[in-house]
C-alpha positions as a Markdown table, in Angstrom:
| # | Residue | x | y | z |
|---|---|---|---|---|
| 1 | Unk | 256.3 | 36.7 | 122.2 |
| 2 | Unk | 252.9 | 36.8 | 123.0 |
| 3 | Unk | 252.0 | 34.9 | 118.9 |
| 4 | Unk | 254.8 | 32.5 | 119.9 |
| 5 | Unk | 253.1 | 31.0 | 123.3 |
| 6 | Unk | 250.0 | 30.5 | 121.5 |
| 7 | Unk | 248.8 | 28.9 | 118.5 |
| 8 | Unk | 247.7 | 30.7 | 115.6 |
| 9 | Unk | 243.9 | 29.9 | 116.0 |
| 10 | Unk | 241.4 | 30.3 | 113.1 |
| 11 | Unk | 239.0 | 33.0 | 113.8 |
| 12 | Unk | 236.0 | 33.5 | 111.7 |
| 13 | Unk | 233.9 | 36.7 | 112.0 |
| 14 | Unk | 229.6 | 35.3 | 112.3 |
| 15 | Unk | 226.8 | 37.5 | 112.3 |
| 16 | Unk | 224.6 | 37.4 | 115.2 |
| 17 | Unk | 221.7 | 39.7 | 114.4 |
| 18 | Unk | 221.2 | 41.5 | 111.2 |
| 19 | Unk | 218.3 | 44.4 | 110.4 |
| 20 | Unk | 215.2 | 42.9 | 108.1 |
| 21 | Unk | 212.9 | 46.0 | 107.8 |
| 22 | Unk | 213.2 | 49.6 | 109.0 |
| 23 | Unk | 209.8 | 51.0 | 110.0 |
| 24 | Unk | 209.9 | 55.1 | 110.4 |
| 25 | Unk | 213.3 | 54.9 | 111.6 |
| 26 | Unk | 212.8 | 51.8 | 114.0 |
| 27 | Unk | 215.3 | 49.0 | 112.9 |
| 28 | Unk | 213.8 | 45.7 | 112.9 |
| 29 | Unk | 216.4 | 43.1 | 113.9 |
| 30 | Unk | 216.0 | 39.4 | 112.4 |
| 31 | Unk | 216.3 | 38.5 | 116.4 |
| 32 | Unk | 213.1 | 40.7 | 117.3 |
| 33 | Unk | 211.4 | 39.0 | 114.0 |
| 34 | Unk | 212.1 | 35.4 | 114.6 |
| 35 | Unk | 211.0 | 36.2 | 118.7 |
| 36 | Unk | 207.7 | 37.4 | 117.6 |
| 37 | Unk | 206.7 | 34.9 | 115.1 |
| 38 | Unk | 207.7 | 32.5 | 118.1 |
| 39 | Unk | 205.4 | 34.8 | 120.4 |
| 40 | Unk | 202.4 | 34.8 | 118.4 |
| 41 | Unk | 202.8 | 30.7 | 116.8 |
| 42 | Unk | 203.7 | 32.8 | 113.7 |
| 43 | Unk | 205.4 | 29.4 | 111.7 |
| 44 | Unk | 206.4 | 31.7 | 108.2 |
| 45 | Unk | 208.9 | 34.8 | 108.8 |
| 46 | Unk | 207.2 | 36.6 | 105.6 |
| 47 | Unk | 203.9 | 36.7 | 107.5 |
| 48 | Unk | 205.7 | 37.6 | 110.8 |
| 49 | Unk | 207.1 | 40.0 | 109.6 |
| 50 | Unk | 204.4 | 41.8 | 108.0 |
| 51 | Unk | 202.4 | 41.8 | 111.3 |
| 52 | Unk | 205.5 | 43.4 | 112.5 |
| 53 | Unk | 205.7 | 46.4 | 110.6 |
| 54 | Unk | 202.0 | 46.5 | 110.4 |
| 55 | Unk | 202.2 | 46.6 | 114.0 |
| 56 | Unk | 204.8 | 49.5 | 114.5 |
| 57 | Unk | 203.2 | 51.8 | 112.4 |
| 58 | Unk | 199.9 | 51.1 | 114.5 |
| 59 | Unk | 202.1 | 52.2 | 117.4 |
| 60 | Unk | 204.0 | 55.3 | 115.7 |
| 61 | Unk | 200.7 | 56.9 | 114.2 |
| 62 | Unk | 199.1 | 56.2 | 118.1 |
| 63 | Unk | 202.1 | 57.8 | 119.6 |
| 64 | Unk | 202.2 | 60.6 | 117.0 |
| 65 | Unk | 198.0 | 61.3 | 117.4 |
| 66 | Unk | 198.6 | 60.8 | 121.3 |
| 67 | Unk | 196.1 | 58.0 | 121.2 |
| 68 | Unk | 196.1 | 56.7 | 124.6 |
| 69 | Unk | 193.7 | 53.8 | 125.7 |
| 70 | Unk | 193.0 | 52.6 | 129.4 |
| 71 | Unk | 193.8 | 48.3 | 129.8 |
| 72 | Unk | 190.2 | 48.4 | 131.0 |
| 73 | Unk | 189.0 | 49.7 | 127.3 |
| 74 | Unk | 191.0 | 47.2 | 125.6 |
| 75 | Unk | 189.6 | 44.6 | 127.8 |
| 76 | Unk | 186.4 | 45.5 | 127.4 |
| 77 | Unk | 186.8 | 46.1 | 123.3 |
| 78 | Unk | 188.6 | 42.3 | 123.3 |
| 79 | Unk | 185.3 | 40.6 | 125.5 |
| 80 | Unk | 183.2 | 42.2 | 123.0 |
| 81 | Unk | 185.2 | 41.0 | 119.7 |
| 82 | Unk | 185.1 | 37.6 | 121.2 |
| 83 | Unk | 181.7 | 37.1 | 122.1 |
| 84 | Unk | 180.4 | 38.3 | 119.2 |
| 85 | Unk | 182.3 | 36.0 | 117.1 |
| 86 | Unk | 181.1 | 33.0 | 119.2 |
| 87 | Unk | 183.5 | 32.0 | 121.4 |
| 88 | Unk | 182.5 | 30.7 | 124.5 |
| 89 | Unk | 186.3 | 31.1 | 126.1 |
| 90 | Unk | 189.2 | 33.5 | 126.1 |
| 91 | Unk | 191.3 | 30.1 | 125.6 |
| 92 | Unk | 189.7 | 29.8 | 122.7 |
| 93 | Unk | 189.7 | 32.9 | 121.0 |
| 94 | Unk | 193.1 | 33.4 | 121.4 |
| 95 | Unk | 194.1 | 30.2 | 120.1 |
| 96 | Unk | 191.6 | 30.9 | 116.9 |
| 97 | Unk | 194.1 | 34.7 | 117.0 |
| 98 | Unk | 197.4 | 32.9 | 116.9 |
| 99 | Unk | 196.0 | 30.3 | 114.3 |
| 100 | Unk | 195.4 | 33.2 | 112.1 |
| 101 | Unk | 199.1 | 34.7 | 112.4 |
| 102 | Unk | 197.5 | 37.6 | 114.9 |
């Protein structure tokens, strides 16, 4: 009864997310890529995606070594890496960071 109210309506099945990489167990979903190369003014998925991993198994080895650093220590480690590469602004370093995919 319920087919005869209706008409028959052509359904199609589209995929929404698919995995790209698997890093130590940690699916990597073409959504999560396409975000972070967005994120970081990444423009190719190939180098997006490499930062990606590369950036996981930074995190897993920290987590599995129980590296823990303080937001002041990073802060201070960042002002360093800036000023003695010569830039006069935080503006501008990150800027010169996302030009280079990082």
């Amino acid at each position: 009864v319920f087919l005869l109210l209706f008409p028959l309506v052509h359904l199609k099945a589209e995929i929404v997310d698919y995995i790209v990489a698997v890093v130590n167990d940690d699916p990597i979903l073409y959504s999560e890529l396409k975000e972070y190369a967005k994120d970081n003014g990444i423009p190719d998925l190939k180098t997006a995606l490499n930062s990606l991993i590369e950036k996981k198994i930074l995190l897993t080895e920290a987590k599995s070594e129980e590296i823990k650093v303080s937001e002041k220590e990073v802060n201070s480690a960042l002002k360093s890496l800036m000023i003695s590469n010569g830039f006069n602004s935080e503006e501008e370093f990150i800027k010169a960071l996302k030009k280079e995919g990082l």
